[in-house]
N, C-alpha and C positions, 0 to 999 in steps of 0.2 A: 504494500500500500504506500502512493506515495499521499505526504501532508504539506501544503502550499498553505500560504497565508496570503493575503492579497490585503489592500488599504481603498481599495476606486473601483467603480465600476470599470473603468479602463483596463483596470491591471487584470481583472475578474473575467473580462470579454477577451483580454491578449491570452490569457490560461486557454480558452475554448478554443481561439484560431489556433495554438501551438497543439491543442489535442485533436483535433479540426483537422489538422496535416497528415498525422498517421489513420486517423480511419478512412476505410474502405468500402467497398461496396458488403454487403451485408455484417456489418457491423453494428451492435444494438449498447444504445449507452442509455443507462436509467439514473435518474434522478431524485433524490431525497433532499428533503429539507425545508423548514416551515416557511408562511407567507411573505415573500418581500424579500429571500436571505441571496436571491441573484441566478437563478436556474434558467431563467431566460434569456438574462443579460451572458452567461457560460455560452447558451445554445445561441445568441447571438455571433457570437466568437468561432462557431463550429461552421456555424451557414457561410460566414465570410470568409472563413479558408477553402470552400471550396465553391468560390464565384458567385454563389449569391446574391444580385441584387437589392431586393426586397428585404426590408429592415423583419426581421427574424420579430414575431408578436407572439405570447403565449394562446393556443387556440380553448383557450375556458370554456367556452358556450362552443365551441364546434368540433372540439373532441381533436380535432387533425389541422392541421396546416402542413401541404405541401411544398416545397422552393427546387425549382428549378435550379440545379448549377452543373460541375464538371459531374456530378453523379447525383442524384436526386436526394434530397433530405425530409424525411419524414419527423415531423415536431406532434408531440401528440400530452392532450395536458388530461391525464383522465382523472382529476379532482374532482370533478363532480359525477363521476361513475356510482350509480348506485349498484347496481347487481355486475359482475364480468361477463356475465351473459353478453351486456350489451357490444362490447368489444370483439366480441364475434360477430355479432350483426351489423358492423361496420368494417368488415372485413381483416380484420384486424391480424391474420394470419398471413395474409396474400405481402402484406408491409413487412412483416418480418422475415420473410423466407424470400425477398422481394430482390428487384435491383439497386436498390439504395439505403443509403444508412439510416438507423430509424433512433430516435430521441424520443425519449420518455420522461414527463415529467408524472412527481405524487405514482413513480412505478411501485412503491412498496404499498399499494392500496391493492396491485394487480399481480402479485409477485407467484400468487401460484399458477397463473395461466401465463408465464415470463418461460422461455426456456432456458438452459443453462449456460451458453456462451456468451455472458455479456457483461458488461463493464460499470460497474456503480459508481456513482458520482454522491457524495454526501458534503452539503454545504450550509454553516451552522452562521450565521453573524455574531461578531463577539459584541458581549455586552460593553456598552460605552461608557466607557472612564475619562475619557478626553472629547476632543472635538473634532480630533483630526484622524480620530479612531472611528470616528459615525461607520465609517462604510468599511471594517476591517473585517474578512470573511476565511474564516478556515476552512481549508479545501482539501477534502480527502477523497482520492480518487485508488480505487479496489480494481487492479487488472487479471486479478485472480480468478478467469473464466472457470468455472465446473463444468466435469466431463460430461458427455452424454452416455457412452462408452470405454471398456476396456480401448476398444480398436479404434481409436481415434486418441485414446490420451495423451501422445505425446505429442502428435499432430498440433494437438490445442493449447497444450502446456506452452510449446515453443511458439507460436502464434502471438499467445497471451506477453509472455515475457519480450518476445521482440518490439510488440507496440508497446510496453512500458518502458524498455528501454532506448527507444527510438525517442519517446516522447523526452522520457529523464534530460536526454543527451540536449534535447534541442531548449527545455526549459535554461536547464543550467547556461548553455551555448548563450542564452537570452539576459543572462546576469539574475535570473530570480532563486530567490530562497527557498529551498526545500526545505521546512522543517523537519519532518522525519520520513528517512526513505529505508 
């Protein structure tokens, strides 16, 4: 796991483009963490590393938001999911198993119909003691995908560990602070 600290939404959206870079097509990153603490302003950073136009919006009331870029990006807010049934009935299978990378935010509402290759994102805002702390957000990112199978483990093991260390290489490359890796 790595733990990033960040002080700006700036700093918080450059974290998402530099994780932005290493995913690929069928790539699924889930999101935790309570109202306001920057999940969108992350997936903003993800959309714009890979061409997106269109300023990256959390979709609340329409469950998805699609963005056209060098590979398709699937933004999906299912906070207001009451039953996961529904997420079948929007096809919600066809995105994941899909040709582009799909973002998940509030995924720990959905996590038993989640399959096992995919990337947690946990971001907390720290309580404010200063003023110049308002926007300081710990950022712990889990590349530790679970297998689906014996026959595929090491396939995914090394998969997993290459986009964290791609990702480590290029954060550090950028002068920012890992707290703990």
């Amino acid at each position: 796991m790595i733990k990033l600290l960040t002080t700006s939404d700036k700093e918080t959206e450059e974290i998402g483009f530099y994780l932005g870079r290493v995913l690929k097509k069928g790539d699924i990153v889930c999101f935790t963490g309570g109202l306001g603490v920057g999940k969108t302003v992350f997936i903003k950073g993800i959309t714009s590393a890979h061409g997106v136009v269109e300023p990256a919006t959390s979709p609340t009331f329409t469950l998805i938001n699609e963005y056209k870029g060098d590979i398709p990006v699937y933004h999906f807010d299912v906070y207001r999911i009451s039953d996961v049934d529904e997420m079948y009935d929007i096809g919600f299978e066809e995105y994941l198993f899909g040709d582009g990378i799909v973002l998940i935010e509030w995924a720990d509402l959905i996590k038993d119909i989640l399959p096992s290759n995919i990337i947690w994102i946990f971001i907390d805002k720290l309580p404010k003691y200063e003023e110049d702390t308002v926007n300081s957000r710990l950022i712990n990112i889990d590349f530790k995908q679970n297998i689906y199978s014996e026959q595929n483990k090491q396939q995914v093991q090394d998969t997993s560990q290459d986009i964290e260390k791609t990702f480590l290489n290029i954060i550090k490359s950028k002068g920012k602070q890992v707290v703990i890796n």
